[in-house]
C-alpha positions as CSV (number, residue, x, y, z in Angstrom):
1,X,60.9,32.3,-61.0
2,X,64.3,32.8,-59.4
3,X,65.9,29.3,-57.7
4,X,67.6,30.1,-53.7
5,X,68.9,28.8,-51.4
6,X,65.4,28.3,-49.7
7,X,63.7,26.7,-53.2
8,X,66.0,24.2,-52.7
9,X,65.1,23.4,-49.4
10,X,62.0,22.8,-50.0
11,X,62.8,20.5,-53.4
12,X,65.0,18.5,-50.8
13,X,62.0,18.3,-48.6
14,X,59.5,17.4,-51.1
15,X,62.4,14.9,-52.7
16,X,62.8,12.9,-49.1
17,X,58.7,13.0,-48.3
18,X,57.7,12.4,-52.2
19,X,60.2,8.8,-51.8
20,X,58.0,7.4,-49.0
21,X,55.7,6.1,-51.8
22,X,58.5,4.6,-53.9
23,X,58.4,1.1,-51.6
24,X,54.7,0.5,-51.8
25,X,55.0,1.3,-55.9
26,X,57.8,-1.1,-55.8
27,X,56.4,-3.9,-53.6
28,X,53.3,-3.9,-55.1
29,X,55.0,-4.3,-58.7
30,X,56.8,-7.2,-57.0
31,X,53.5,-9.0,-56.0
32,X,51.1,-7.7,-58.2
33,X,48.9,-7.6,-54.9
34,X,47.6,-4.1,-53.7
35,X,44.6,-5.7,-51.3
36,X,46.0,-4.2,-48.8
37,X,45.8,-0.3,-50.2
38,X,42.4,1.2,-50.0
39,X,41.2,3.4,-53.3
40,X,40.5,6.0,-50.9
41,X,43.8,6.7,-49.8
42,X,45.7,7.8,-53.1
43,X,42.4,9.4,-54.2
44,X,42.5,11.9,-51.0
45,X,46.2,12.4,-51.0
46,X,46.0,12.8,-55.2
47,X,43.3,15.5,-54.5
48,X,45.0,16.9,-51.6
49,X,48.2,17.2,-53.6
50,X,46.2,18.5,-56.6
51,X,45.2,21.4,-54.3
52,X,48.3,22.0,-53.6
53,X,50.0,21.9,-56.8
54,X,47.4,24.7,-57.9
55,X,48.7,26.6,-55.1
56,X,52.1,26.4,-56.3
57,X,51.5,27.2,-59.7
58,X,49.4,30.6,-58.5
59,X,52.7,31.2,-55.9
60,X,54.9,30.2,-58.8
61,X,56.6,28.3,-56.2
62,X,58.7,25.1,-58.1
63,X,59.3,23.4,-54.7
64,X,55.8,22.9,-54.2
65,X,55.1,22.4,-57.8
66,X,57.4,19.6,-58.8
67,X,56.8,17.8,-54.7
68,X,53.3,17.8,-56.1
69,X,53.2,16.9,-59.4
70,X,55.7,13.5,-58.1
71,X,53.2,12.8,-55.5
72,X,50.2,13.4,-57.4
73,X,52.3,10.6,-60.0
74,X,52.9,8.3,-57.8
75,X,49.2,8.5,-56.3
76,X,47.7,7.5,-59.7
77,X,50.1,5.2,-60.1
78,X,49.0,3.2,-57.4
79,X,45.5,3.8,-58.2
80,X,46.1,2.1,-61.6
81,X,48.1,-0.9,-60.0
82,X,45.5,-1.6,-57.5
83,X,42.9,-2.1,-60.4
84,X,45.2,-3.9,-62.7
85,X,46.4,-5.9,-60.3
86,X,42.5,-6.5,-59.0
């Protein structure tokens, strides 16, 4: 797996669109209230993401893996705070 100039673009990219969930992890850790987050939105993405980490993994691709495997993360993540914070 060799790292260029383009593997680092997309880390970047999946860096800056993996942080979008980083504010609702950190505000609902703050309240303790996730009413406002359906189950079925981390589920699909997590699933979604899951596809695409496979995809990475057969394209031995590390942008897509590690963009993925963060997402994926933080998707469980929120799962898990919605129903301990239910």
């Amino acid at each position: 797996m060799s790292v260029d100039m383009f593997t680092w673009l997309g880390v970047a990219a999946g860096a800056i669109t993996s942080i979008g969930f980083i504010p609702q992890l950190f505000r609902g850790y703050k309240t303790k209230r996730l009413d406002d987050i359906s189950y079925w939105m981390p589920l699909v993405l997590a699933f979604g993401m899951s596809l695409w980490l496979m995809y990475g993994i057969l394209r031995d691709d590390l942008a897509i893996i590690i963009a993925n495997t963060f997402g994926i993360m933080c998707n469980l993540l929120l799962i898990l705070m919605k129903k301990w914070y239910s």
